[in-house]
C-alpha positions in Angstrom: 4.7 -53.5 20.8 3.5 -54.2 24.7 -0.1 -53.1 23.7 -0.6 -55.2 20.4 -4.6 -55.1 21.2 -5.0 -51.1 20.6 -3.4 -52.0 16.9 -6.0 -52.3 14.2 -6.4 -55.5 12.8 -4.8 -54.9 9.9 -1.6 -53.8 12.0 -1.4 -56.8 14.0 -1.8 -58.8 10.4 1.2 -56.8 8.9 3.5 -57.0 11.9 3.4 -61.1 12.2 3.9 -61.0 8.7 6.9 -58.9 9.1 8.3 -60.5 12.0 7.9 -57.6 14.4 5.9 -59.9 16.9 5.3 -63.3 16.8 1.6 -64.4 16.7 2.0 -66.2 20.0 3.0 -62.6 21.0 0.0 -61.1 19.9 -2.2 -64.0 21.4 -0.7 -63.7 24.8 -1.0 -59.7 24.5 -4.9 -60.2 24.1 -5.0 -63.0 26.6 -3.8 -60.1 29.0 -6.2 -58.0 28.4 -8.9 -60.3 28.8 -8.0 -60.9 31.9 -7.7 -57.3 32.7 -11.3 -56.3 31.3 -13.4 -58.9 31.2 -14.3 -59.5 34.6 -15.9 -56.4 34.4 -17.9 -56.8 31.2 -18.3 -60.6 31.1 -18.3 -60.6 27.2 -15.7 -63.6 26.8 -17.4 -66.5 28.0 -15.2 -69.7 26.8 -11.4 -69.0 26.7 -9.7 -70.9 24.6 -6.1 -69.5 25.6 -4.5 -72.7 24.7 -6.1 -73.4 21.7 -5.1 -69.9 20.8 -1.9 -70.5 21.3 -1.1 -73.4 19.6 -2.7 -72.1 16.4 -0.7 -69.0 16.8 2.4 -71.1 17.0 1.1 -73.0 14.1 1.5 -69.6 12.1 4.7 -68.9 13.4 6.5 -72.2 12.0 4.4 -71.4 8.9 6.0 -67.9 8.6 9.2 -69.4 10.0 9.1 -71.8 6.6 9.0 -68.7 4.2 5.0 -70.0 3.8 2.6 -67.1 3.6 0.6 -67.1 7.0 -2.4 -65.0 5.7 -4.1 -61.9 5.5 -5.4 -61.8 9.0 -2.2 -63.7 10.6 -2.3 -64.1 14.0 -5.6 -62.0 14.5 -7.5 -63.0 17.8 -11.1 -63.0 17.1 -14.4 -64.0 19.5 -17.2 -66.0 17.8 -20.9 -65.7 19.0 -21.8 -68.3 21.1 -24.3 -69.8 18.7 -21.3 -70.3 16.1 -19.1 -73.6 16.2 -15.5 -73.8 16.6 -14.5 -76.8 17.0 -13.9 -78.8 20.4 -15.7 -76.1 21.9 -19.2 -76.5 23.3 -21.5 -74.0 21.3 -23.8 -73.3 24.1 -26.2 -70.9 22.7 -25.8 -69.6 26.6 -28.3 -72.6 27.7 -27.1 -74.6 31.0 -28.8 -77.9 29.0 -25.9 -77.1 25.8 -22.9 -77.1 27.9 -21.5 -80.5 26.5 -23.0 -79.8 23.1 -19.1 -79.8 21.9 -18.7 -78.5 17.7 -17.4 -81.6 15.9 -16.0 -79.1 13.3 -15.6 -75.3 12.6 -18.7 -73.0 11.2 -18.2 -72.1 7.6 -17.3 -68.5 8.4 -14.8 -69.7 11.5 -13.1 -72.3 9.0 -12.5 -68.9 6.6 -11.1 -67.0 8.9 -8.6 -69.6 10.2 -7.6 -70.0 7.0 -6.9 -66.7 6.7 -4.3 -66.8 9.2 -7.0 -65.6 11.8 -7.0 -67.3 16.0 -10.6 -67.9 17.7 -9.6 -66.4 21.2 -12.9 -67.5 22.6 -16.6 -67.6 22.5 -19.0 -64.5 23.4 -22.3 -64.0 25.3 -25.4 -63.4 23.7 -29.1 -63.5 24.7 -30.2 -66.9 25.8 -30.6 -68.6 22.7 -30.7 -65.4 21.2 -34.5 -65.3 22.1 -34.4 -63.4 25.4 -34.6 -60.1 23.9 -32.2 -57.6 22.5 -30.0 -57.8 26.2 -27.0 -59.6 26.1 -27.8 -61.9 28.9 -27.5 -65.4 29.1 -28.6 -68.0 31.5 -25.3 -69.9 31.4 -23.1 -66.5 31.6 -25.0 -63.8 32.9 -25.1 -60.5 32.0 -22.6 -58.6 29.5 -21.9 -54.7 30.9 -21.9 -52.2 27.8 -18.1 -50.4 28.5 -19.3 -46.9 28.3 -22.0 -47.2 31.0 -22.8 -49.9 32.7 -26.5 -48.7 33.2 -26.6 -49.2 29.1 -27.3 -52.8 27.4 -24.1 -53.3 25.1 -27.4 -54.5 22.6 -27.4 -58.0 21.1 -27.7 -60.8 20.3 -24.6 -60.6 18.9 -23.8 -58.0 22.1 -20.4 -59.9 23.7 -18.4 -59.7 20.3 -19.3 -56.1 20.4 -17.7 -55.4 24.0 -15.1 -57.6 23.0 -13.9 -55.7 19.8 -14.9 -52.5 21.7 -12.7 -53.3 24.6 -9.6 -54.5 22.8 -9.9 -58.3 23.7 -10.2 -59.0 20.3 -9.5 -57.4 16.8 -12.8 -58.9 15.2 -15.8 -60.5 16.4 -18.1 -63.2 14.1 -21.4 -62.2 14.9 -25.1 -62.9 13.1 -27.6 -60.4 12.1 -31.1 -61.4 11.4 -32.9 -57.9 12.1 -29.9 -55.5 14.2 -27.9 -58.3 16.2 -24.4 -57.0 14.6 -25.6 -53.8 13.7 -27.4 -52.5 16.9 -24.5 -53.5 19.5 -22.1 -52.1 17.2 -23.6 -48.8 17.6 -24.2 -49.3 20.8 -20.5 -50.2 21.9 -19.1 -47.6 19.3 -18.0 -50.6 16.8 -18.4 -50.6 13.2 -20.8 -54.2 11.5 -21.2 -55.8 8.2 -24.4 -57.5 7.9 -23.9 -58.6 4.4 -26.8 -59.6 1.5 -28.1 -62.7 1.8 -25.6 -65.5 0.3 -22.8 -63.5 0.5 -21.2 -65.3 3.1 -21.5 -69.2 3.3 -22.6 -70.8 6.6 -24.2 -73.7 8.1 -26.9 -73.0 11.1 -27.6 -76.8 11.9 -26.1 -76.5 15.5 -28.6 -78.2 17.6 -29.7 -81.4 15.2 -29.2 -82.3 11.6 -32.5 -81.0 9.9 -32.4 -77.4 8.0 -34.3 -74.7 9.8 -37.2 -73.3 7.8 -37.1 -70.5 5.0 -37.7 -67.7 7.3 -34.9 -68.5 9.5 -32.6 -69.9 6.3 -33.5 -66.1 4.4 -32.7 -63.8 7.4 -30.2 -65.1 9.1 -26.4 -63.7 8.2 -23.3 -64.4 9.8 -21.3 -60.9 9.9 -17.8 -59.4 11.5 -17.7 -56.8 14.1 -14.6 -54.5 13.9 -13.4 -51.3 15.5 -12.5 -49.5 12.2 -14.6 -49.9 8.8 -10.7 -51.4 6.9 -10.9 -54.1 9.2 -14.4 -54.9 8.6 -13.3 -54.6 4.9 -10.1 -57.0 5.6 -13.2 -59.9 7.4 -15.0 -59.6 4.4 -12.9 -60.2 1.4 -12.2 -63.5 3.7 -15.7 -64.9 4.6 -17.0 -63.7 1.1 -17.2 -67.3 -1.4 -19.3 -70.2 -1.9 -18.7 -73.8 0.3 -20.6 -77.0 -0.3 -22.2 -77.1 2.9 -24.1 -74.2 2.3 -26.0 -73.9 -1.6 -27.4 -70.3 -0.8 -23.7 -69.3 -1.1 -23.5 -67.7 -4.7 -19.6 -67.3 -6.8 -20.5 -63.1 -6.8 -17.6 -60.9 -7.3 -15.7 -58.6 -3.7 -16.1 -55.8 -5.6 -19.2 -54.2 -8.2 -18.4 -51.9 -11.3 -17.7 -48.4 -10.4 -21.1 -46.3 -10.5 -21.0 -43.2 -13.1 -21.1 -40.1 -11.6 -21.2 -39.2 -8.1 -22.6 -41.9 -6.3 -26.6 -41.3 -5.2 -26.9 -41.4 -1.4 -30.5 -41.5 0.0 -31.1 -40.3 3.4 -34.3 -40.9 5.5 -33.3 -40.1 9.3 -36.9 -41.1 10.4 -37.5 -44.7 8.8 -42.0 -45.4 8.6 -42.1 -41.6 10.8 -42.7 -43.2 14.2 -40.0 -40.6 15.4 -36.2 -40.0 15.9 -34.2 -39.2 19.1 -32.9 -36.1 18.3 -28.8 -37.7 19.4 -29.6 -39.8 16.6 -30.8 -37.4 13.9 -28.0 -35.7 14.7 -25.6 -38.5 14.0 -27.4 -38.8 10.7 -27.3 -35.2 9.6 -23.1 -35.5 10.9 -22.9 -38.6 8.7 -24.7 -37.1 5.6 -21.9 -33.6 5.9 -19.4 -36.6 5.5 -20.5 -38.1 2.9 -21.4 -34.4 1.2 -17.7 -33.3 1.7 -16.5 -37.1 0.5 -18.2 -36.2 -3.1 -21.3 -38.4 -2.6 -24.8 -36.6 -4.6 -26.6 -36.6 -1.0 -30.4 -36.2 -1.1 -33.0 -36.6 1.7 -36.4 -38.6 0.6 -39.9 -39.3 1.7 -39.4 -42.2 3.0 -38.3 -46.0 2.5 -40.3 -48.6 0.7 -43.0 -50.1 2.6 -42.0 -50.1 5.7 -45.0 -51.1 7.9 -46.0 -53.7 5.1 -42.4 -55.1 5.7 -42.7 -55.1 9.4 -45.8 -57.1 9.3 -44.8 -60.0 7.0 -41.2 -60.4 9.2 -43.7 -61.0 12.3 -46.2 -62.9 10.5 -43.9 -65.4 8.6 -41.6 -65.7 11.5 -44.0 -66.4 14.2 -45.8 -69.1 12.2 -42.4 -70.6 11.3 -41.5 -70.6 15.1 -44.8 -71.2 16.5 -44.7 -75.2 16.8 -41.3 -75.6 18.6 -42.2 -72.7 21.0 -44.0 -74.9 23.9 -40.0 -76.6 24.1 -38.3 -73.5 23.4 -39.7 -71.7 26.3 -38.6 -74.2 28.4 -35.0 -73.0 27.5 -35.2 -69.9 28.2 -35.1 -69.9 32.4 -37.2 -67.5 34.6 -38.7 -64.6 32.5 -36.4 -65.3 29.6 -39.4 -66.2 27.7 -41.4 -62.8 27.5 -39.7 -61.2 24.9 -40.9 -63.4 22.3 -44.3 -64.5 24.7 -45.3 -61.1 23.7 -44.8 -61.6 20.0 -46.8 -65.1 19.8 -49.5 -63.4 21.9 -49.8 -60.0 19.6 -48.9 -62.0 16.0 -51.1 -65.5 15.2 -49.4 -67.8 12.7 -50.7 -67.7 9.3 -52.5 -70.5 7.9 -51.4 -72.6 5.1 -52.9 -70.1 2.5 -51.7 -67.2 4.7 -48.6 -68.0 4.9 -48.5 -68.4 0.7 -49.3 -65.0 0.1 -46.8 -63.8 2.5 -44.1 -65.3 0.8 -45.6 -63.3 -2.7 -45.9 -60.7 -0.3 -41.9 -61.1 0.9 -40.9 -60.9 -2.9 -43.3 -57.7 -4.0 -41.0 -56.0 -1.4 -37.6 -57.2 -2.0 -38.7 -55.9 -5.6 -39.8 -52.7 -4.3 -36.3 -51.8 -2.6 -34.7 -53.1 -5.8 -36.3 -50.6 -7.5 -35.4 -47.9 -4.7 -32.0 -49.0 -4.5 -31.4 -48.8 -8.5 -32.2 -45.5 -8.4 -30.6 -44.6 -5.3 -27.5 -47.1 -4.3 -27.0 -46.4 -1.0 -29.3 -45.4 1.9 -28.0 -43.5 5.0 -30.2 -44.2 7.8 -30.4 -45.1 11.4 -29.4 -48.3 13.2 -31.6 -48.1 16.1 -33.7 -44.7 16.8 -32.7 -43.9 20.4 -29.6 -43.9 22.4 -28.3 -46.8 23.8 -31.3 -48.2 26.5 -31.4 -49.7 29.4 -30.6 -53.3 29.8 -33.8 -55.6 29.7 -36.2 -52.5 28.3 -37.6 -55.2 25.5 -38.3 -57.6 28.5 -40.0 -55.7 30.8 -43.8 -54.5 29.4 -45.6 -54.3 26.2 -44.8 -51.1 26.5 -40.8 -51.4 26.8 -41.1 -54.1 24.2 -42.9 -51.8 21.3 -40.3 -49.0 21.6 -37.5 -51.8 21.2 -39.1 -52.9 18.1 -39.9 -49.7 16.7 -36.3 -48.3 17.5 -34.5 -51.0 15.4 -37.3 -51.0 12.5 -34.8 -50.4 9.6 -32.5 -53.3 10.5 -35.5 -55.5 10.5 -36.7 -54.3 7.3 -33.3 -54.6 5.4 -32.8 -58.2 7.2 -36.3 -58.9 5.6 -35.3 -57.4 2.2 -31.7 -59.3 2.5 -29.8 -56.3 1.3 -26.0 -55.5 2.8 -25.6 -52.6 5.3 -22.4 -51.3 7.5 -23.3 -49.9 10.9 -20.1 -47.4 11.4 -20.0 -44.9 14.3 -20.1 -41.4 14.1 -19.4 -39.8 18.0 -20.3 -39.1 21.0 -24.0 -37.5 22.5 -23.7 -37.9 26.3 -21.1 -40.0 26.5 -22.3 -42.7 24.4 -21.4 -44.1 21.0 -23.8 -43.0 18.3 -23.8 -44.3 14.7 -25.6 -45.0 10.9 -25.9 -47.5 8.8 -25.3 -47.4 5.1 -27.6 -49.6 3.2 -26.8 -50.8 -0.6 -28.0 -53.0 -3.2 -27.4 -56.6 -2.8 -23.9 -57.5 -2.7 -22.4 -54.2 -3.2 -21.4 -54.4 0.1 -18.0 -52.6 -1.6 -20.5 -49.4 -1.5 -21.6 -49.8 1.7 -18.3 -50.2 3.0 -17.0 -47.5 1.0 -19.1 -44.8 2.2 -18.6 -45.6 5.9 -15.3 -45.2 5.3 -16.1 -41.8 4.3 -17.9 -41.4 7.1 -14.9 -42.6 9.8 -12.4 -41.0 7.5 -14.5 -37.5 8.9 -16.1 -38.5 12.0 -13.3 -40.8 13.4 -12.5 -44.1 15.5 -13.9 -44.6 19.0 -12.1 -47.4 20.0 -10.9 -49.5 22.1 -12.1 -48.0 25.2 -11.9 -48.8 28.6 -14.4 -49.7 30.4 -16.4 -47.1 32.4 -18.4 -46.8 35.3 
């Protein structure tokens, strides 16, 4: 039991509960290798060793009571940097948020705690998630993707990734609002949930008391990062529920009615046609055998529903939802943090009043237009992001650098817009580096989604934890 972080989530759960190590034992074993790893891949940014440690001895006189201490008892977990836990500062990775310390827990930390879960620490992400799809913060610096340094780990939700990845944590509570749990979960060989919208409850009012606006309160998902799809399955039946802090929370049942028949599986390896690495294709093509020899009725299509129509509205609504706080905003950002999204306020206007009303018809015509795709075909097998990992800072650099970005994650951002679930699970190695799919379902039938990329580890296999390379 030395190495309790290269156990599966699920493991570490079942041996507190049986006594085999204690929970401050399994703390203390991934305090270790934090120390060990992350100086070279800065993903941990606030330790909170003895915070861990006293809620894993919390569970321990729980257990020690004959008390049930949970599903996920004892499990060390690292929570995005934009996420509250409380008595920790939730920094966004801004110097001016240092002191801005959480009064209480986030709705999705609060779950897992309950569940018998330990926040182990906070992890890096973009400065204020804006910067780009990087992991690189002005407050932390720069988080190293483990396979190759010369790689970006992805983001924004990129340090839970290299966290999970790396074994200094057994889950990471990330955010998706177009890729951010999806993209550095292939990237770092992980598997992510980005679940429908109002599946999982949460509250986003971290910096004042005022709701953000609908775009922002549609897209925006909190979702767990784990090295093998069962644990992401284990995260999920936990955040999943309604809490009054958040209304867009709906009662809807874990798990759909069973589908007759061999479920439908459409696969589109080329999402709009604006092209496919061929490492990527591949890892389709690989996941779509899987899923073949799993039983699944596997059938490649045209295309997705209205993809460029989609892409347009997501920049249009969001920029002109964005657009009047973005002369402060910039500010935040430190030297050349604020190109990424410079670049998107200079190509995309915000809508007028009247505009911006027919976008919001527009929004609905195309949720209904993958509702119809979906009830004909429940789950879509497609890419995550369309290249290899790239090289950190790519979105940053140009126009140029910043197109292929956006074109290379262009199916996270559509489901995002469309506010359906999807797992990211990996599917190898090309080169050295992690590749993976997503599986994209209905609205919450994440229980399909997760399903089928079990299928497709059950074939393809785990990649991690790894070491750190390079």
């Amino acid at each position: 039991m030395r190495d309790v972080w290269t156990m599966s989530a699920a493991a570490q759960a079942e041996a507190v509960r049986r006594g085999d190590v204690s929970a401050v034992e399994l703390v203390d074993g991934h305090l270790e290798r934090i120390a060990e790893v992350n100086p070279r891949v800065n993903a941990v940014t606030q330790l909170m060793a003895e915070q861990a440690r006293a809620a894993a001895a919390r569970i321990d006189r729980l257990r020690a009571n004959g008390t049930a201490p949970g599903p996920l008892a004892g499990v060390p977990f690292t929570v995005k940097e934009t996420t509250p836990v409380e008595g920790v500062p939730t920094t966004f990775g801004v110097p001016r948020f240092r002191d801005l310390v959480a009064q209480a827990d986030a709705p999705p930390v609060a779950r897992l705690r309950a569940a018998g879960a330990v926040p182990i620490g906070h992890a890096n992400v973009p400065t204020l998630v804006l910067a780009g799809m990087h992991t690189r913060s002005e407050l932390f610096g720069d988080t190293v993707n483990p396979w190759d340094p010369g790689r970006t780990p992805g983001g924004s939700s990129g340090g839970d990734a290299v966290a999970v990845a790396t074994g200094m944590a057994a889950l990471g509570l990330g955010n998706d609002s177009g890729g951010s749990v999806r993209i550095p979960a292939q990237f770092c060989g992980v598997a992510g949930l980005k679940p429908s919208t109002g599946r999982f409850p949460a509250d986003h009012r971290v910096l004042g008391p005022d709701d953000p606006g609908p775009a922002s309160q549609m897209l925006v998902t909190d979702g767990p990062l784990a090295r093998s799809v069962g644990d992401l399955r284990l995260a999920y039946e936990v955040l999943a529920g309604t809490d009054p802090r958040d209304p867009r929370a709906l009662p809807v049942p874990l798990y759909g009615q069973p589908l007759p028949g061999p479920v439908k599986v459409a696969v589109v390896a080329d999402p709009g046609g604006q092209g496919v690495h061929p490492a990527v294709g591949a890892a389709v093509a690989a996941a779509a055998d899987a899923l073949r020899d799993a039983g699944y009725d596997v059938r490649e299509v045209a295309d997705v529903p209205r993809m460029a129509e989609a892409l347009d509205a997501y920049g249009r609504i969001t920029v002109t939802e964005f657009a009047p706080s973005w002369p402060v905003v910039r500010t935040l950002l430190g030297p050349g943090g604020d190109r990424y999204i410079a670049r998107a306020m200079e190509r995309t206007p915000p809508a007028s009043a009247g505009e911006l009303v027919r976008l919001m018809g527009t929004w609905l015509g195309i949720r209904r237009s993958w509702a119809q795709f979906l009830d004909e075909y429940p789950l879509l097998l497609g890419p995550v992001f369309t290249e290899p990992p790239v090289e950190p800072g790519l979105e940053s650099r140009d126009g140029a650098g910043r197109d292929r970005v956006a074109a290379g994650m262009r199916l996270c951002t559509v489901t995002s817009f469309v506010g359906v679930p999807a797992v990211a699970v990996p599917t190898g190695l090309a080169d050295g580096l992690p590749c993976g799919v997503q599986l994209v379902g209905r609205a919450f039938r994440e229980d399909l989604c997760l399903d089928a990329a079990q299928a497709v580890e059950d074939r393809l296999g785990v990649l991690t934890p790894v070491d750190p390379r390079g």
